[in-house]
N, C-alpha and C positions, 0 to 999 in steps of 0.2 A: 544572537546570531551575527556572525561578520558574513554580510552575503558576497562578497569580494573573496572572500578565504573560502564559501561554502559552494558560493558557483565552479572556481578553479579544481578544488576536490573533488566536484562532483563530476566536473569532466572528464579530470586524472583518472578515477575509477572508471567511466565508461567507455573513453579511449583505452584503458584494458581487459574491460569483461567484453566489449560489445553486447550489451542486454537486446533483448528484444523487448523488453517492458522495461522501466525504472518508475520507481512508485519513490516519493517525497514525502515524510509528514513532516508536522511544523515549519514546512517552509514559507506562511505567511505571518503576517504580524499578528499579534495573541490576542487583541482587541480587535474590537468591531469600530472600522470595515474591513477588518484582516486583510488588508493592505500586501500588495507583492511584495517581498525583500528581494528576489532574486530577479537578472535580467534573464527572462521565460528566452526571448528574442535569440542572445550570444549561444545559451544552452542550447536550443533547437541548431543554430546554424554552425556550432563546432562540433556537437554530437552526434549530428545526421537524423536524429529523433526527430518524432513529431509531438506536439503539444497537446495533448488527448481531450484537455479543456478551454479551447480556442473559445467554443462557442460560450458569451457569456450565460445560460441558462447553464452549463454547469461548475461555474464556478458559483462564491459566497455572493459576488458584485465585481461590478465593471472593474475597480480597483485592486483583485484579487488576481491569484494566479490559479490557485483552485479553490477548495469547499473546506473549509476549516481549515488548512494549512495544508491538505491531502492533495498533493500535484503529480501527475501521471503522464507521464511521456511514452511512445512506443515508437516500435521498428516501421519504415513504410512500406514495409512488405504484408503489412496487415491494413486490412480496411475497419475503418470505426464504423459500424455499424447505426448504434445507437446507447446513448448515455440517459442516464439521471441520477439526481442524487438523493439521498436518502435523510433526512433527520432522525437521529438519534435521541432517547430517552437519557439525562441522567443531568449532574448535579452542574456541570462545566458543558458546555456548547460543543455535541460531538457530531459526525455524522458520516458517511458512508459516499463515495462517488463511485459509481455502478456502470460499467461499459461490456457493450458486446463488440468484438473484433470478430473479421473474417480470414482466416487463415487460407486461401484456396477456397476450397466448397464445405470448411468445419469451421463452425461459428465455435465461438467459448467466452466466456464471462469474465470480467475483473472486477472484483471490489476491493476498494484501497480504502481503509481507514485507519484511525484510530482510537483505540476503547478506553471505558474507562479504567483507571487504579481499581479501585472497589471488584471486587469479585460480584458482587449481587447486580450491581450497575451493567461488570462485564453480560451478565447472565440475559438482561432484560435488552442489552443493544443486540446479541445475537440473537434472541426471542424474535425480537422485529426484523434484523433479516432474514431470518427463517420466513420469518410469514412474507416476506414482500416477493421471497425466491418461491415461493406457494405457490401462486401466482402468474409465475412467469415460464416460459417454455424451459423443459429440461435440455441442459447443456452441460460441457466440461466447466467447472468454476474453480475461480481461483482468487484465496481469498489474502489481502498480505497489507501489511505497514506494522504499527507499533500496538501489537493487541494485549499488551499488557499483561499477559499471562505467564509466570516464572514457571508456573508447574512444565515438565517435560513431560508429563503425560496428557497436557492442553488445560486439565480442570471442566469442574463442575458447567463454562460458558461454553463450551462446544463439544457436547453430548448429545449424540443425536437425536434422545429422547427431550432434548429443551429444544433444539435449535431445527429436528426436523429433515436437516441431512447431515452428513456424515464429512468434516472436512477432518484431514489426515496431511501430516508432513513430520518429517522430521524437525529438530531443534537444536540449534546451535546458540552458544549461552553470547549475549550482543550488550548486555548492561552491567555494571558501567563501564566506558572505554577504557578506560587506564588497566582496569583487573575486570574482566569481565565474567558476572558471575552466572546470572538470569537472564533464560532466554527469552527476552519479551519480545522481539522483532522477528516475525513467524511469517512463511511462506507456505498456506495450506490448500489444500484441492478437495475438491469431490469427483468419484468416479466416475468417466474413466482415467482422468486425468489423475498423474502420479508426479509427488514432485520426491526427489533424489537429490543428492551432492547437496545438500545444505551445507552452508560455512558461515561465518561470519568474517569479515576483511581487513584483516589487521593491516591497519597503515598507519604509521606514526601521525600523518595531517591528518588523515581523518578525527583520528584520539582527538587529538588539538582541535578539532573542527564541532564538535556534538559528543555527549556523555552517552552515544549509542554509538555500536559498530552498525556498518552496515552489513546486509545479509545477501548472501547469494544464492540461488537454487538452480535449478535445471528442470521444470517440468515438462514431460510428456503428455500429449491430450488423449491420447488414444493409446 
């Protein structure tokens, strides 16, 4: 990663979606202390965002900018409610950072990760956030980063009969940037939340920037 080339892009893009969420993976360094590459600071203060893993408890370590390379910004018209993050099962260091926002008086959920290659791997990381969402008050969720799944119909790791609830999105093909064929970078919800306008963002610096487009969506909570 050029985090000078990857900061600038990532602004460029958010100076024109204006997101209310931006979800990052692999934007820490690949070893442990997964070290920040990007300046969190310039990003927050050009893109009006707020940095959703200020507090170190959810990020890897003081040195990080998030939880495996999983960085989450949002709009400050939402209140964070409450975060943690999640470890995952499988062969590479994966794991899940889990926040509630308050939109007004409707709470709803974010989990931003990323899963494994392996389809059986995939299967057992959503296994566990199934059980951990068991647990936890029913809300709009919304689940999205690099989940590795090419199938357009999601695959065997998010069937509601493995994973427990029912997440649902459309799919735009985001791998590899140059020709992009597989849609691995997925923006998915649970009802009643409905995501729509999926795309992925063809821009020549992004291509130049990561071997993933990035994805857009439009979800509804209600």
């Amino acid at each position: 990663m050029d985090p000078i080339r990857t900061a600038d892009v990532t602004l460029e893009l958010v100076k024109a979606a204006t997101p209310d969420l931006l979800i990052l993976t692999e934007a820490d360094a690949e070893q442990p202390p997964y070290g920040a590459l990007l300046d969190i600071d310039e990003i927050v203060e050009k893109s009006a965002l707020r940095h959703a893993q200020a507090d170190a408890a959810l990020r890897w370590g003081d040195r990080s900018s998030g939880f495996l390379g999983t960085v989450v910004f949002y709009a400050g018209r939402f209140d964070l409610v409450q975060g943690t993050v999640l470890d995952l099962p499988g062969h590479y260091p994966r794991g899940a950072t889990i926040l509630t926002f308050r939109d007004q008086s409707l709470l709803f959920r974010v989990i931003a990760t990323h899963l494994s290659l392996s389809q059986a791997l995939r299967a057992v990381q959503m296994r566990t956030i199934g059980q951990y969402l068991d647990r936890q008050p029913s809300m709009p969720t919304i689940l999205a980063g690099d989940l590795n799944e090419w199938r357009p119909w999601n695959g065997l790791a998010f069937s509601k009969r493995l994973v427990g609830h029912s997440f649902r999105g459309p799919s735009a093909r985001s791998f590899p940037s140059g020709r992009p064929l597989l849609p691995l970078d997925r923006i998915l919800a649970t009802a009643p939340a409905h995501v729509k306008d999926t795309g992925a963002i063809f821009s020549e610096r992004a291509r130049k920037t990561s071997d993933h487009l990035p994805v857009r969506a439009t979800v509804t909570l209600v």
